[in-house]
N, CA, C and O atoms as a Tripos MOL2 file, in Angstrom:
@<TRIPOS>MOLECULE
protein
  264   263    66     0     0
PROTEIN
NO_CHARGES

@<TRIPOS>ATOM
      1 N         245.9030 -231.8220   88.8340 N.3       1 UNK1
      2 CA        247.0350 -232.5040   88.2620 C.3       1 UNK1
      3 C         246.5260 -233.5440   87.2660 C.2       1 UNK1
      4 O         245.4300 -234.0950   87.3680 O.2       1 UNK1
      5 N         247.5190 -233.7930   86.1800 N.am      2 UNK2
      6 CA        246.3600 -235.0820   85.1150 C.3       2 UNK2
      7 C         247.3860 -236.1430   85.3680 C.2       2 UNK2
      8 O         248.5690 -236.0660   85.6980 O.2       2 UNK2
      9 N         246.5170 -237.2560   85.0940 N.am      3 UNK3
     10 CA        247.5300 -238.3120   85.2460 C.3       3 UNK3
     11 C         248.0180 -238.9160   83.7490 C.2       3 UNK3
     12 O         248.4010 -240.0640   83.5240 O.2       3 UNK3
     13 N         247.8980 -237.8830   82.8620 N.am      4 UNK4
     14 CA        249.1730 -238.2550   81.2680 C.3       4 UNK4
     15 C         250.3910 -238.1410   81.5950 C.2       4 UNK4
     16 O         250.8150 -237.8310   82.7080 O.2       4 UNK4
     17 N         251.0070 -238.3870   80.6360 N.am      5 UNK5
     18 CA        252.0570 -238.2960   80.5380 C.3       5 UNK5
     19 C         252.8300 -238.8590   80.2120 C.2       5 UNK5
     20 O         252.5540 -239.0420   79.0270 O.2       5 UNK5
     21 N         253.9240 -239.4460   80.4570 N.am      6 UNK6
     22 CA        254.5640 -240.3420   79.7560 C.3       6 UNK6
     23 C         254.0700 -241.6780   79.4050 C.2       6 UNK6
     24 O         254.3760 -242.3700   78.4350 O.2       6 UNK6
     25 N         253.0690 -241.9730   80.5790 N.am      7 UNK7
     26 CA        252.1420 -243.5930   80.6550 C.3       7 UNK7
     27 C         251.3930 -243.3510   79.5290 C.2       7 UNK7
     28 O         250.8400 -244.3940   79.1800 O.2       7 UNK7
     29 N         251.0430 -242.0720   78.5390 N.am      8 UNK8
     30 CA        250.3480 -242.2490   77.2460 C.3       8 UNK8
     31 C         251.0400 -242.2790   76.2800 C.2       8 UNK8
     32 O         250.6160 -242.3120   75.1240 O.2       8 UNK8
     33 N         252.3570 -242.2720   76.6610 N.am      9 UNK9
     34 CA        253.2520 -241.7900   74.8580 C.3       9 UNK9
     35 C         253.4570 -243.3900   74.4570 C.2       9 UNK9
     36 O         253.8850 -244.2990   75.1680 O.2       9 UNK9
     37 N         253.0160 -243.4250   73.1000 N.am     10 UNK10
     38 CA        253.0650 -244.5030   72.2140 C.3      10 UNK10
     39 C         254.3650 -244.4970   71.1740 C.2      10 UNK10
     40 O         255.0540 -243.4780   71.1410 O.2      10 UNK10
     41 N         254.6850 -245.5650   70.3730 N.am     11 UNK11
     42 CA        255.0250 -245.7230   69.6010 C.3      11 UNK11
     43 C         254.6500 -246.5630   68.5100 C.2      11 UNK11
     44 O         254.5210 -247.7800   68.3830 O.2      11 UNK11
     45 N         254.4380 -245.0790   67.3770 N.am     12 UNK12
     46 CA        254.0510 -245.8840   66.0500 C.3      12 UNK12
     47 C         254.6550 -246.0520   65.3910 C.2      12 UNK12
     48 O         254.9090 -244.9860   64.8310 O.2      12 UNK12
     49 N         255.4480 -247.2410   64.7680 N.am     13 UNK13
     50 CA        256.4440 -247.5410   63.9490 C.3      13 UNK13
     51 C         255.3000 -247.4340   61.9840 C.2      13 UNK13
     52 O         254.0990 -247.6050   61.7700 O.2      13 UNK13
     53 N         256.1760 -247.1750   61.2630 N.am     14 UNK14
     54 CA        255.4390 -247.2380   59.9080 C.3      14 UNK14
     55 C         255.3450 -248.8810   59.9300 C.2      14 UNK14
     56 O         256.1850 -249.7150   60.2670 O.2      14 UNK14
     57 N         253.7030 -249.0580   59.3360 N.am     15 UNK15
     58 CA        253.6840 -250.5720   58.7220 C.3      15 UNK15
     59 C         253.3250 -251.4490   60.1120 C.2      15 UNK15
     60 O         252.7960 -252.5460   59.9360 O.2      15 UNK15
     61 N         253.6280 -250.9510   61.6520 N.am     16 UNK16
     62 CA        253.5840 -251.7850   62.8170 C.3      16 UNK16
     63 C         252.6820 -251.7260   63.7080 C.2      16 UNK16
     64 O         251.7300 -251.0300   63.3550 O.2      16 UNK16
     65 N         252.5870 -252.1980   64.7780 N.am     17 UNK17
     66 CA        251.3520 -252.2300   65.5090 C.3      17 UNK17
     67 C         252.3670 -251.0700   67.0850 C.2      17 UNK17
     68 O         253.3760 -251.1350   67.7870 O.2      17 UNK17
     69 N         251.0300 -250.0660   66.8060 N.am     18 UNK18
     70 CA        252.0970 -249.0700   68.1810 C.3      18 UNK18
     71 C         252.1450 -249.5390   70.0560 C.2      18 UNK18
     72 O         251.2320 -249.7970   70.8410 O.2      18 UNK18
     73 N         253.1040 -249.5030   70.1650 N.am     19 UNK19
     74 CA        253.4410 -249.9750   71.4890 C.3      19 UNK19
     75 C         253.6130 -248.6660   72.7850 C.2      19 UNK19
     76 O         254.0720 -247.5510   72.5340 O.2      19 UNK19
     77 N         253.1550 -249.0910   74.1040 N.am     20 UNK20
     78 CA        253.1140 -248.4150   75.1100 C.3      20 UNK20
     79 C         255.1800 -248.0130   75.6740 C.2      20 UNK20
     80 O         255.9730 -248.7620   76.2430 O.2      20 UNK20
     81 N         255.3430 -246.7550   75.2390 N.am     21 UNK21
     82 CA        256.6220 -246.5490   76.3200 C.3      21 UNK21
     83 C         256.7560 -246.3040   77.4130 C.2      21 UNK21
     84 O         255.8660 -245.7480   78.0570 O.2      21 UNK21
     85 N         258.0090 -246.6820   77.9680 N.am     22 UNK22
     86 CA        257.9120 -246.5650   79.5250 C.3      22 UNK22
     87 C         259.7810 -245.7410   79.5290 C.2      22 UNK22
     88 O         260.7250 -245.7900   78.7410 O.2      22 UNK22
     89 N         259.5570 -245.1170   80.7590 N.am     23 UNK23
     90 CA        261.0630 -244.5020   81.2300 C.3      23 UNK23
     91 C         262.0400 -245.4030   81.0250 C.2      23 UNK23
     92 O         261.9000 -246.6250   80.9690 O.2      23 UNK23
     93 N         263.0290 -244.7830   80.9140 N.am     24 UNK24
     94 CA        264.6040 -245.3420   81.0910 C.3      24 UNK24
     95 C         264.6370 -245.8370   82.7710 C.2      24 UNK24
     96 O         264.6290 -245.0430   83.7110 O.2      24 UNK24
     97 N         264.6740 -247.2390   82.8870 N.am     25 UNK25
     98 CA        264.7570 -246.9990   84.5860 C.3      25 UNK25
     99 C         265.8740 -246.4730   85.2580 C.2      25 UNK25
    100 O         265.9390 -246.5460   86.4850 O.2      25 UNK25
    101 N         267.1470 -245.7230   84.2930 N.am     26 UNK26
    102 CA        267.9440 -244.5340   85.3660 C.3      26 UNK26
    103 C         267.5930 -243.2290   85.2240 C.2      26 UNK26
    104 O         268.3600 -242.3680   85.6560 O.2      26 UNK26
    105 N         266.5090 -242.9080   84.6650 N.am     27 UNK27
    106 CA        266.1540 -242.0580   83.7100 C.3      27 UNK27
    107 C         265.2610 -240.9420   85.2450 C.2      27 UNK27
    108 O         264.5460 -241.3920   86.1410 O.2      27 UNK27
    109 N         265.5370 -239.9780   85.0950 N.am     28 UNK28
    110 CA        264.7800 -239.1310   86.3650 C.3      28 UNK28
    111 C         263.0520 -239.4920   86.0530 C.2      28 UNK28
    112 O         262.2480 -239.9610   86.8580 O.2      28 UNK28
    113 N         262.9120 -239.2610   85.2020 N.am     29 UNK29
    114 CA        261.3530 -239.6940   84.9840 C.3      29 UNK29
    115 C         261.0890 -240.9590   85.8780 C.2      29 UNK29
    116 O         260.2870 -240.9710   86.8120 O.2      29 UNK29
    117 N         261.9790 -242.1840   85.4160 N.am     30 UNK30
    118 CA        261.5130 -243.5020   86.1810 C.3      30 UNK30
    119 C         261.1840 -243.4550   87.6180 C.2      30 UNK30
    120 O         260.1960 -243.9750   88.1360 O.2      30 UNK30
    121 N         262.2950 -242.6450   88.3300 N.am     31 UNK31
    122 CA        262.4400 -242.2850   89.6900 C.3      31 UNK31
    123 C         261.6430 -241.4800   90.3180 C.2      31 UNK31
    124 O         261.4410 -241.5100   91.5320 O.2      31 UNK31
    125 N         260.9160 -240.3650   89.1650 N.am     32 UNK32
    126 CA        259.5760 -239.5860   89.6360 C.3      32 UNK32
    127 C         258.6670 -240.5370   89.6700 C.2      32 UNK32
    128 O         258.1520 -240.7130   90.7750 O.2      32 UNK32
    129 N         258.3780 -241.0780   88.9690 N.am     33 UNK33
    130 CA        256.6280 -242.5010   88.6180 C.3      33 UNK33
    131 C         256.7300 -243.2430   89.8960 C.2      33 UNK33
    132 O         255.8020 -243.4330   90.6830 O.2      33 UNK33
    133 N         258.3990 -243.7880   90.0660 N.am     34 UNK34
    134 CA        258.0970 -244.4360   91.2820 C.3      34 UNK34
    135 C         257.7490 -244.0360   93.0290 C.2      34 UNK34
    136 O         257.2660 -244.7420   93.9150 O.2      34 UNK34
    137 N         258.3330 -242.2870   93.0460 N.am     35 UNK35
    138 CA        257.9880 -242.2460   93.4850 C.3      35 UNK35
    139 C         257.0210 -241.7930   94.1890 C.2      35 UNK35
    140 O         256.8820 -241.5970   95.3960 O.2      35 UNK35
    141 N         255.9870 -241.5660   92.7700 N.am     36 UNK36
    142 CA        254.7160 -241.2340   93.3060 C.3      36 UNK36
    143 C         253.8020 -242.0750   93.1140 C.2      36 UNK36
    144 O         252.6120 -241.7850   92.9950 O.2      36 UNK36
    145 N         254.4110 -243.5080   93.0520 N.am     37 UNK37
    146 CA        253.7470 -245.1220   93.5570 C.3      37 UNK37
    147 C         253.7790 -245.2280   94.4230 C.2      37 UNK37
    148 O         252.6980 -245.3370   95.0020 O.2      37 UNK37
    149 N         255.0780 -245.2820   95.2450 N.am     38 UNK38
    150 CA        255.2790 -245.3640   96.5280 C.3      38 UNK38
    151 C         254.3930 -244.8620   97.6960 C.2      38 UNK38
    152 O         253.8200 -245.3930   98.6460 O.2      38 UNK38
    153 N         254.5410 -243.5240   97.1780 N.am     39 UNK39
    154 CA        254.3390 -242.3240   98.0580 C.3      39 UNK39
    155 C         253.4030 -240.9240   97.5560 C.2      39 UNK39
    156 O         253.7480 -239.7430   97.5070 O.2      39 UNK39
    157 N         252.0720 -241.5820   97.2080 N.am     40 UNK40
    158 CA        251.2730 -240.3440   96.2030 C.3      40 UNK40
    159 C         250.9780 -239.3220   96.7770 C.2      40 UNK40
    160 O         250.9880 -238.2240   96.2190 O.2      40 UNK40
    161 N         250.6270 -239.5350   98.1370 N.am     41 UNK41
    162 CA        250.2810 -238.4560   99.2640 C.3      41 UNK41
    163 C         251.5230 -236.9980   98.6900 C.2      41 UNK41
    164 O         251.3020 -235.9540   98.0760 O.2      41 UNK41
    165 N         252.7940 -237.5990   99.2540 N.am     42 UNK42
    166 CA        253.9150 -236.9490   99.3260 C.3      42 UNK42
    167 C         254.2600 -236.3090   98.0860 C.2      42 UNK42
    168 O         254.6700 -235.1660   97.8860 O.2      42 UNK42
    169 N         253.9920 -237.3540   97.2000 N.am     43 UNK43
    170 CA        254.0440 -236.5370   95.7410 C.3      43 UNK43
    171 C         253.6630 -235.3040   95.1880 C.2      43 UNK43
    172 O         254.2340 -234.3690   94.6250 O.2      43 UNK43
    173 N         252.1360 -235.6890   95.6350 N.am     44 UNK44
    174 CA        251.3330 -234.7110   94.9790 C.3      44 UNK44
    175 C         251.4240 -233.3310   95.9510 C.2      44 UNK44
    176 O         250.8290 -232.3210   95.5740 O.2      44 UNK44
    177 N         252.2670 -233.3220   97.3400 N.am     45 UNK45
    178 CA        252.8620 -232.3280   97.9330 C.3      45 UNK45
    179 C         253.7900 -231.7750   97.6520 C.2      45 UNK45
    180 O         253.8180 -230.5930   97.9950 O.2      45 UNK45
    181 N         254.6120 -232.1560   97.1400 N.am     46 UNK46
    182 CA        256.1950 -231.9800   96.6000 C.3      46 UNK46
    183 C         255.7760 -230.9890   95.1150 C.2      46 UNK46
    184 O         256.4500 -229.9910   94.8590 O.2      46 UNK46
    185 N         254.6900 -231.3790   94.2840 N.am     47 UNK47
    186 CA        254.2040 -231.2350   92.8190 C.3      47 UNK47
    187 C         253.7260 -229.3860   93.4940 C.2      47 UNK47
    188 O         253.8340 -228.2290   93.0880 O.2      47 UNK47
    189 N         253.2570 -230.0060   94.5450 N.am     48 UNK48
    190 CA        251.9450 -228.6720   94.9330 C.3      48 UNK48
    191 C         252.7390 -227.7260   94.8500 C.2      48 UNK48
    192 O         252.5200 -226.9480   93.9210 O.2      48 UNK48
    193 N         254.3530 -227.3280   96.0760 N.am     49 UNK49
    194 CA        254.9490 -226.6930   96.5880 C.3      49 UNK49
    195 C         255.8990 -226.3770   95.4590 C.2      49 UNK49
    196 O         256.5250 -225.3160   95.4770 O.2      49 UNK49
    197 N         256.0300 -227.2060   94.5250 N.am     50 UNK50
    198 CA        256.9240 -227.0640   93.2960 C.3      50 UNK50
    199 C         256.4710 -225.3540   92.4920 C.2      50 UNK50
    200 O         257.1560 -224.3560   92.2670 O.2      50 UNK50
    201 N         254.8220 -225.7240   92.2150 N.am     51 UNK51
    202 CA        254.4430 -224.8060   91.8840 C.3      51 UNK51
    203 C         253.8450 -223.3470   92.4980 C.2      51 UNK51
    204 O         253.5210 -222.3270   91.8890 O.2      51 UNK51
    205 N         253.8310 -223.5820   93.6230 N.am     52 UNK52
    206 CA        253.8970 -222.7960   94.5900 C.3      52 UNK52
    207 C         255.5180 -221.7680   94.2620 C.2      52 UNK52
    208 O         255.7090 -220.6600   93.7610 O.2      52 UNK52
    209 N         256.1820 -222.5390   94.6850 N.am     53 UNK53
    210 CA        257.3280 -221.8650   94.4970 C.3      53 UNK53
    211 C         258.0720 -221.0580   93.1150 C.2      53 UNK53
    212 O         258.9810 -220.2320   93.0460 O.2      53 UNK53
    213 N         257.1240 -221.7980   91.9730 N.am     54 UNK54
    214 CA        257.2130 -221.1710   90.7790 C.3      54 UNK54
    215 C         256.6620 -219.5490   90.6240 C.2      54 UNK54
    216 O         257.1540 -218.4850   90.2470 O.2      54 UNK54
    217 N         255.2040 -220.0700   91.2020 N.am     55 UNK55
    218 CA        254.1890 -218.5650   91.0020 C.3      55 UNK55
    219 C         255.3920 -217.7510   92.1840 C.2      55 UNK55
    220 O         255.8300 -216.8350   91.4880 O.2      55 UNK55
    221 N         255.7800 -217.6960   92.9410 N.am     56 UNK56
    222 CA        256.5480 -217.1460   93.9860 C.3      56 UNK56
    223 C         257.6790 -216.4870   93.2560 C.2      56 UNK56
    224 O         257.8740 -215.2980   93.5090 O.2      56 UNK56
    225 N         258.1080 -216.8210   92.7720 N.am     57 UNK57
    226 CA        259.6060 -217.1630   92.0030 C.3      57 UNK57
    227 C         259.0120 -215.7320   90.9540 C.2      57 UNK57
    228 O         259.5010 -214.6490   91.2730 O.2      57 UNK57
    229 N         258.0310 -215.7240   89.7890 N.am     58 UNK58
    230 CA        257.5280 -215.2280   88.8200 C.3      58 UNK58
    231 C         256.6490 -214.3250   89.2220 C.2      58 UNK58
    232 O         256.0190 -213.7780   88.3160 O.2      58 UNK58
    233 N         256.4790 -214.0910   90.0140 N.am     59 UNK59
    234 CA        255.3360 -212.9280   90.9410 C.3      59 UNK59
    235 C         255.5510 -211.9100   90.1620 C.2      59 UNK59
    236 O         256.0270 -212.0340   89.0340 O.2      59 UNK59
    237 N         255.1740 -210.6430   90.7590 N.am     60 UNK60
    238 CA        255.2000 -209.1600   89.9400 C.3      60 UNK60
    239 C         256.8050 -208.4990   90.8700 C.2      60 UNK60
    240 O         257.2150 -208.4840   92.0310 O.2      60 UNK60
    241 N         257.1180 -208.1920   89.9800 N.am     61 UNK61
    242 CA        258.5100 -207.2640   90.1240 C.3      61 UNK61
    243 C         257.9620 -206.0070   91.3430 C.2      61 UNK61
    244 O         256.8860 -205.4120   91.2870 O.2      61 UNK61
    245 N         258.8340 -205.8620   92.2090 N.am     62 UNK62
    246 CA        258.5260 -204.7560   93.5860 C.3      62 UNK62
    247 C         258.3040 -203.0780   92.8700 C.2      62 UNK62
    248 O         258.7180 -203.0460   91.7110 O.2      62 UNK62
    249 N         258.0670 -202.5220   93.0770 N.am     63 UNK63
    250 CA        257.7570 -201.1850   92.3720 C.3      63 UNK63
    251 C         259.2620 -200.3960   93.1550 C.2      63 UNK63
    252 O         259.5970 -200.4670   94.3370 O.2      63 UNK63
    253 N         259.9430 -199.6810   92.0390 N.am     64 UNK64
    254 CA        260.7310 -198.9390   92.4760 C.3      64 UNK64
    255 C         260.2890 -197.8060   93.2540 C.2      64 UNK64
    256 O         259.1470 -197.4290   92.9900 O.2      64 UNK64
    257 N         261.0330 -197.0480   94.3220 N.am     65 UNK65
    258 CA        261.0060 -195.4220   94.9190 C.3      65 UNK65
    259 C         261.4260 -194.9880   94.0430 C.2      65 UNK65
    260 O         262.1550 -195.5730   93.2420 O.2      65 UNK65
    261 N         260.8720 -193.2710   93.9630 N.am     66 UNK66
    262 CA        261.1600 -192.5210   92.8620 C.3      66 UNK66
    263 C         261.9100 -191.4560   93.7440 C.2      66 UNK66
    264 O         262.4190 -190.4670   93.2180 O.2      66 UNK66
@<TRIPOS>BOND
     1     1     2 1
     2     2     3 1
     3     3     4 2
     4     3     5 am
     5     5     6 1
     6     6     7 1
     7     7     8 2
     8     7     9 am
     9     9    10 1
    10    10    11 1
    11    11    12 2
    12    11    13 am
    13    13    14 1
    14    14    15 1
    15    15    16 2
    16    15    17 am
    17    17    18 1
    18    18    19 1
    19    19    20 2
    20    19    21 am
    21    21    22 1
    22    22    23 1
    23    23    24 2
    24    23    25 am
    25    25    26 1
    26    26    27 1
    27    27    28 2
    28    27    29 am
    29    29    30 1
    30    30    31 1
    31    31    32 2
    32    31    33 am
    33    33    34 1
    34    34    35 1
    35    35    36 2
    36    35    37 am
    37    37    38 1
    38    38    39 1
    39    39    40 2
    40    39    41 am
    41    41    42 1
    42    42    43 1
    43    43    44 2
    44    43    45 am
    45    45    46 1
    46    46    47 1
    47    47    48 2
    48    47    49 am
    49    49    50 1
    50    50    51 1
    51    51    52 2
    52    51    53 am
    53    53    54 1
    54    54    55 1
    55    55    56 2
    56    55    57 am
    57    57    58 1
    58    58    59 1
    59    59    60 2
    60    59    61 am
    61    61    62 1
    62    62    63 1
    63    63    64 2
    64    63    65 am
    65    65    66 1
    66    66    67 1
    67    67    68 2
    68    67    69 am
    69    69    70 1
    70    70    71 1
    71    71    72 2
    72    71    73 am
    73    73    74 1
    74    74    75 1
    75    75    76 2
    76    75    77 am
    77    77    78 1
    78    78    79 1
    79    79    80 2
    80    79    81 am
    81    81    82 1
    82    82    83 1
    83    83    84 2
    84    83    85 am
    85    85    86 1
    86    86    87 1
    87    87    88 2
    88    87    89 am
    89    89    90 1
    90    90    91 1
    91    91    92 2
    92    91    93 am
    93    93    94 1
    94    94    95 1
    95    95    96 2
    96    95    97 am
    97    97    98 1
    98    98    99 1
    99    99   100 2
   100    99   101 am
   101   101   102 1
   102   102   103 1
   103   103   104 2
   104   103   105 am
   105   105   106 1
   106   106   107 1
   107   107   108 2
   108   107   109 am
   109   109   110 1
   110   110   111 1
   111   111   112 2
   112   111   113 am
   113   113   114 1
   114   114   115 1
   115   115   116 2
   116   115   117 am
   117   117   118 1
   118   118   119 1
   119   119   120 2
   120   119   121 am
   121   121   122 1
   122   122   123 1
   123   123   124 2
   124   123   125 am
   125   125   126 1
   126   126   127 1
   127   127   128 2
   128   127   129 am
   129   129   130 1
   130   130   131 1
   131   131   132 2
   132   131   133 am
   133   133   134 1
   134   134   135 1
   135   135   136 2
   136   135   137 am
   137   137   138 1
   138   138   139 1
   139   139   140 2
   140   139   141 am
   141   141   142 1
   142   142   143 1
   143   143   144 2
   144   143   145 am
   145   145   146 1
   146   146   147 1
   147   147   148 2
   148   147   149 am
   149   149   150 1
   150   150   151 1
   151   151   152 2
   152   151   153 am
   153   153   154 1
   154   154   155 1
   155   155   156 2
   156   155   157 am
   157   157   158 1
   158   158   159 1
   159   159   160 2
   160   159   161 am
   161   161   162 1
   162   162   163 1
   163   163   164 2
   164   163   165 am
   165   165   166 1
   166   166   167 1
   167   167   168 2
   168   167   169 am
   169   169   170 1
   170   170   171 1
   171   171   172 2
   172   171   173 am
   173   173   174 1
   174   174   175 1
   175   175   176 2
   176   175   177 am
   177   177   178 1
   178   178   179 1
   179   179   180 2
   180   179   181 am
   181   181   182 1
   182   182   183 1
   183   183   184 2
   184   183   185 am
   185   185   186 1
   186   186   187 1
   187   187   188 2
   188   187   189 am
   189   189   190 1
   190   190   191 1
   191   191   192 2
   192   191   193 am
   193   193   194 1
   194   194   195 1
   195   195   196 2
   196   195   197 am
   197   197   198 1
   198   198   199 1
   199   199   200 2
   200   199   201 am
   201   201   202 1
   202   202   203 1
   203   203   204 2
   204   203   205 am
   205   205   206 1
   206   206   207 1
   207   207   208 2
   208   207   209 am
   209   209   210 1
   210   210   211 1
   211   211   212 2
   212   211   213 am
   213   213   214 1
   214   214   215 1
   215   215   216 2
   216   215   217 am
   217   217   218 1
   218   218   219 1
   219   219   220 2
   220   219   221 am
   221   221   222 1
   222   222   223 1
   223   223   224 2
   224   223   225 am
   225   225   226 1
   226   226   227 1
   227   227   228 2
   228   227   229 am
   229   229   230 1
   230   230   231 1
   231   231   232 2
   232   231   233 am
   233   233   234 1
   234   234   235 1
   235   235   236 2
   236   235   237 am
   237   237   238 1
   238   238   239 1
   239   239   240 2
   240   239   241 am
   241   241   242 1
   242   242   243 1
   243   243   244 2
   244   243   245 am
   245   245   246 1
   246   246   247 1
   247   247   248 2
   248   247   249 am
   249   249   250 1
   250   250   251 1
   251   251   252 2
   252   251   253 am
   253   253   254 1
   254   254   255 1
   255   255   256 2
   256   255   257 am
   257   257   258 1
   258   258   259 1
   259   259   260 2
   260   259   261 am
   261   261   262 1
   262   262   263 1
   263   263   264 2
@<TRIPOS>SUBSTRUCTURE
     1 UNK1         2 RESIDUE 1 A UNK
     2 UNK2         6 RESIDUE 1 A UNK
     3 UNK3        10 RESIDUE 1 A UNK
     4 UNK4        14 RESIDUE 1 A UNK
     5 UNK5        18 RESIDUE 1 A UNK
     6 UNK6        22 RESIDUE 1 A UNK
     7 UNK7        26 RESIDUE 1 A UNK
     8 UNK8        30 RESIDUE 1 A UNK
     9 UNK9        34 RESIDUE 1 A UNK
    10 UNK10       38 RESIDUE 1 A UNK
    11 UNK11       42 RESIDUE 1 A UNK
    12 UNK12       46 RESIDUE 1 A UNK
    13 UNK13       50 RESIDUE 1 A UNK
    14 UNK14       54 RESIDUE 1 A UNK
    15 UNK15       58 RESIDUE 1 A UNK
    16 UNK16       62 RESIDUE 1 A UNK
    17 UNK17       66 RESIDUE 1 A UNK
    18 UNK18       70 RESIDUE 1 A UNK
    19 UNK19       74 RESIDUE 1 A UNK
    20 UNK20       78 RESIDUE 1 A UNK
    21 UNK21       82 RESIDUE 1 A UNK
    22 UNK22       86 RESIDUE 1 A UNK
    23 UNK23       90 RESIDUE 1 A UNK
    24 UNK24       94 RESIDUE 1 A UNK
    25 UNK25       98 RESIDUE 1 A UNK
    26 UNK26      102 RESIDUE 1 A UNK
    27 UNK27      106 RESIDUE 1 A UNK
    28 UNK28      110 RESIDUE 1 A UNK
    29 UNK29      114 RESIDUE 1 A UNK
    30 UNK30      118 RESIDUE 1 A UNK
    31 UNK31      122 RESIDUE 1 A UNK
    32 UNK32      126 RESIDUE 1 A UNK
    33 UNK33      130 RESIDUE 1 A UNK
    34 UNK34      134 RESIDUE 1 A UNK
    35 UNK35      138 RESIDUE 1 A UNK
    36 UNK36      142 RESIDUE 1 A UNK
    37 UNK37      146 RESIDUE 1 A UNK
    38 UNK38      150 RESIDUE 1 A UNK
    39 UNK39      154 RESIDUE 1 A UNK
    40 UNK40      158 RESIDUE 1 A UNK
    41 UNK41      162 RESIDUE 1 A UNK
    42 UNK42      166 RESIDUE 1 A UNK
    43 UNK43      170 RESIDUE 1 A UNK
    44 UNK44      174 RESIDUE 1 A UNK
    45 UNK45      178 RESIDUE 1 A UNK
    46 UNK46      182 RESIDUE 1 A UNK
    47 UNK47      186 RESIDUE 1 A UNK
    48 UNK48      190 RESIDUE 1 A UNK
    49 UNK49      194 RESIDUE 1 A UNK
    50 UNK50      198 RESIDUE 1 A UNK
    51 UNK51      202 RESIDUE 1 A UNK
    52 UNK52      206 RESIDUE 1 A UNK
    53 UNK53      210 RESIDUE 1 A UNK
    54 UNK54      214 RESIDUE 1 A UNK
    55 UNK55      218 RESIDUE 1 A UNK
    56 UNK56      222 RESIDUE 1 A UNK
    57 UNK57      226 RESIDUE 1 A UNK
    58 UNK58      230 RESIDUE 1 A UNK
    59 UNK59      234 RESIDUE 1 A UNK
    60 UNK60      238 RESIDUE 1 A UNK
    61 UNK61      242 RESIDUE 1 A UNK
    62 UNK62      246 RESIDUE 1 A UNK
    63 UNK63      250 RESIDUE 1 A UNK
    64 UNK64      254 RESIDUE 1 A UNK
    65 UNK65      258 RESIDUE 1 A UNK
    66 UNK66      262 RESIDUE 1 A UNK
């Protein structure tokens, strides 16, 4: 898992000095960051099974009977 992401997105204004953005705090993003402050263990379980369930989801199609 990397830890980018939104904690790297900048803003470069023309002419200005670029600044660090952060989530909308109602924003689902805010509510993910926090709660894998809270709770990283759990997170990075939730992340695991997420994708788990993707490859699951996208697997190979069953072979028809002929």
């Amino acid at each position: 898992m990397s830890s980018y992401g939104i904690k790297r997105c900048h803003y470069r204004p023309l002419g200005g000095q670029p600044r660090q953005l952060t989530p909308d705090p109602a924003s689902a993003e805010e509510r993910r960051a926090g709660f894998g402050t809270r709770h990283p263990r759990l997170s990075r379980a939730v992340g695991i099974e997420s994708v788990l369930l993707l490859l699951i989801g996208c697997g190979p199609e069953p072979v028809a009977a002929h």
